[in-house]
N, C-alpha and C positions, 0 to 999 in steps of 0.2 A: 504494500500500500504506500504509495507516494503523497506527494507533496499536493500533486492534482486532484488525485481521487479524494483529496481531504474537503478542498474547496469545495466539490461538488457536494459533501454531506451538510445539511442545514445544521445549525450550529445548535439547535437542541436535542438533534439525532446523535451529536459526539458524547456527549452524557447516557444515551442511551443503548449506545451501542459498546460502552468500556465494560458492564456487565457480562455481555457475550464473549468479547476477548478475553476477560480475564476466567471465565469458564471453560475455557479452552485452554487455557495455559498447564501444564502437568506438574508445576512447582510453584506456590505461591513466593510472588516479588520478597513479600517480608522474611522468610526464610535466608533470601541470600542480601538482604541488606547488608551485612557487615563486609562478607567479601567484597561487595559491590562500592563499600565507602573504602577500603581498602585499595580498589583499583581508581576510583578517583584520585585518591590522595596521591597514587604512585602514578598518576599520567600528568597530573599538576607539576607532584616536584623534578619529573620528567622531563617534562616539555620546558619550564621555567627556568633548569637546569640548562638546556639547549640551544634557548633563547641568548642563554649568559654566555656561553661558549662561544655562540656566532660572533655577539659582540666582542668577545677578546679576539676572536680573531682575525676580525676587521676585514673581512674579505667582503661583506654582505650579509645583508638579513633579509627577514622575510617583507614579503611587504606592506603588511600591517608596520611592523617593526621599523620601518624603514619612515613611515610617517609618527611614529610615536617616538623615535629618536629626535625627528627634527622636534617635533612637541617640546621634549625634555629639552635639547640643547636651547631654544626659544624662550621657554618660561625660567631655566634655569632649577629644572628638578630630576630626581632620578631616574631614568628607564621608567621601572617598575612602577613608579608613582605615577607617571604620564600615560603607560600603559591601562593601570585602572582607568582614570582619566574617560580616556578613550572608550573601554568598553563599559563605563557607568553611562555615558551618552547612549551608545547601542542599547543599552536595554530599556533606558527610558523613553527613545524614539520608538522600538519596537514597543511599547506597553502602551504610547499614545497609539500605535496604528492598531492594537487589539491583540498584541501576541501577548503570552503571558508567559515568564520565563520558567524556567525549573531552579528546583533548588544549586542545582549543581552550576545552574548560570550565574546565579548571584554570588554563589562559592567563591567561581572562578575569576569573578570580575575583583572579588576581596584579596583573594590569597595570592591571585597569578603573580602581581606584582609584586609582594613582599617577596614571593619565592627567587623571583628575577633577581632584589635586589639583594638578597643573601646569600646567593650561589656569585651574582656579581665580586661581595667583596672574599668570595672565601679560593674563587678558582685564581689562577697565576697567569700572568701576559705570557704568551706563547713567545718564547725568542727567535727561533729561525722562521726562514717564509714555512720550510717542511711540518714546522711545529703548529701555523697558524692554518694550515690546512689541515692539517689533522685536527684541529679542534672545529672547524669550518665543517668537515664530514661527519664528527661525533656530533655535534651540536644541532648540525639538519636532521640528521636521524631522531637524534634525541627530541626533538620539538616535534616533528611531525607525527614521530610516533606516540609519544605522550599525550599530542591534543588528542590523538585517535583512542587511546586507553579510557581519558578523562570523559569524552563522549557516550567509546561503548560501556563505561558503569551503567548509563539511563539512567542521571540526574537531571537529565534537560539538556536541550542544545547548547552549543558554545554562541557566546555573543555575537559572533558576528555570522554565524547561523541564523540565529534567531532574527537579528537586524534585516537581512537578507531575505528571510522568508516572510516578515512582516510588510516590506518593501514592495516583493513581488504579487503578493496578494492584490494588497492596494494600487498596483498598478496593472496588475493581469497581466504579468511577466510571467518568464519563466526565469526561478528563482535561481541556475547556473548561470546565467548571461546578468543576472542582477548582482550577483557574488563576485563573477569575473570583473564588473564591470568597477565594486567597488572597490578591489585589489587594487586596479589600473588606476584610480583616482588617488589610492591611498599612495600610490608609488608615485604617481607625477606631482603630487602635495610635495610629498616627505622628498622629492632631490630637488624640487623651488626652496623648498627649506633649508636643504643641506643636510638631510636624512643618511644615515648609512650605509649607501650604496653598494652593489658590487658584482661583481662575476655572482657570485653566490646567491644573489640575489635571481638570476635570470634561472640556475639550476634547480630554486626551489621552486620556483615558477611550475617547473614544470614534475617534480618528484615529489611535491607537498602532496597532492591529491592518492596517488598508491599510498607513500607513509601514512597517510591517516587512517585507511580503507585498511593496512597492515594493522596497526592498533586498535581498530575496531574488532576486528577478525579475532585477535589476541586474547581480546575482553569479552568478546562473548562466549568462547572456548572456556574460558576460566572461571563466569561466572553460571554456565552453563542454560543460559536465556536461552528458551524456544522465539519461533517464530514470531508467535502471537505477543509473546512479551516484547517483542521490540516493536509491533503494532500499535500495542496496548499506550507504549511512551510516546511514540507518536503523536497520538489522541490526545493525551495527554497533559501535551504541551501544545497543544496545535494553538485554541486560541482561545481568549474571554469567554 
């Protein structure tokens, strides 16, 4: 069940229809609660971790990153703090358009940043160029796959998910071309700013979307979610 097929259920059939799903499901959600805050926590400090690696290695970031660094260099605050920032806007735009977030949004839009800047001051400047690639490659991995873990707990969408699908609704988009489109804004902002730039930047471009799709896979492997349960969160978060 997509993004589409949701629009088309009238929005007091999505209340009526989470009984049936979860009727179907062969393991009640609250059973693996703990596992499942488990695997959030470890796609946070994960991907947070990843974030902080790109930036020591200065090759490029992602392109969220790449406009919330010029943020931080502009207002004169840390990554991490600018990062919130950013995704506290996302969620408030999306709650004016009628999306309602998950707990795990709101989590993420708290913690991500602190985690940024904690892993910021504890990891080391990479010395040689060989060194800042090597954190360049540990650090994509590590981000892409951690949002992808953080996701598949089924806490809620990530913010700029959720922004995304709020967006496309309200415009009868399709919610990849509204995603894509705000990457591209987010990136030609963030190098007018003087954002982070870099090779590494063009290579997540295009590797971001498998690593997520890899830590999603991971996550539901582990916390053992059927079909209907990732239905069920869906619905869930879909909207007001």
């Amino acid at each position: 069940m997509d993004t589409r097929t949701l629009q088309a259920i009238p929005i007091g059939r999505v209340a009526s229809l989470t009984p049936v799903v979860e009727a179907r499901s062969n393991v009640p959600d609250a059973v693996r609660v703990p596992a499942r805050t488990v695997l959030f926590a470890a796609g946070l400090v994960t991907a947070g971790t990843g974030v902080a690696a790109l930036l020591r290695a200065d090759l490029g970031t992602g392109p969220g990153d790449v406009m919330i660094g010029a943020m931080a260099a502009q207002i004169g605050v840390s990554h991490g703090t600018a990062a919130q920032a950013l995704a506290t806007a996302f969620i408030i735009v999306a709650m004016l358009l009628g999306r309602r977030p998950g707990p795990g949004t709101i989590a993420t839009a708290a913690l991500l940043g602190p985690i940024i800047n904690v892993a910021l001051a504890v990891l080391p400047f990479p010395g040689s160029f060989a060194a800042r690639v090597a954190f360049a490659a540990i650090g994509m991995i590590a981000m892409g796959v951690g949002v992808g873990v953080a996701i598949g707990a089924r806490f809620g969408p990530s913010t700029g998910e959720l922004w995304a699908d709020a967006v496309a609704a309200r415009l009868g988009a399709d919610k990849q071309t509204v995603r894509l489109s705000l990457e591209a804004t987010l990136v030609v902002l963030g190098i007018a700013l003087g954002g982070p730039v870099g090779i590494v930047t063009l290579v997540i471009g295009f590797t971001i979307g498998p690593l997520i799709d890899l830590g999603t896979r991971i996550a539901r492997q582990v916390s053992g979610a059927s079909a209907r349960q990732w239905e069920r969160s869906v619905l869930r978060f879909s909207r007001f």
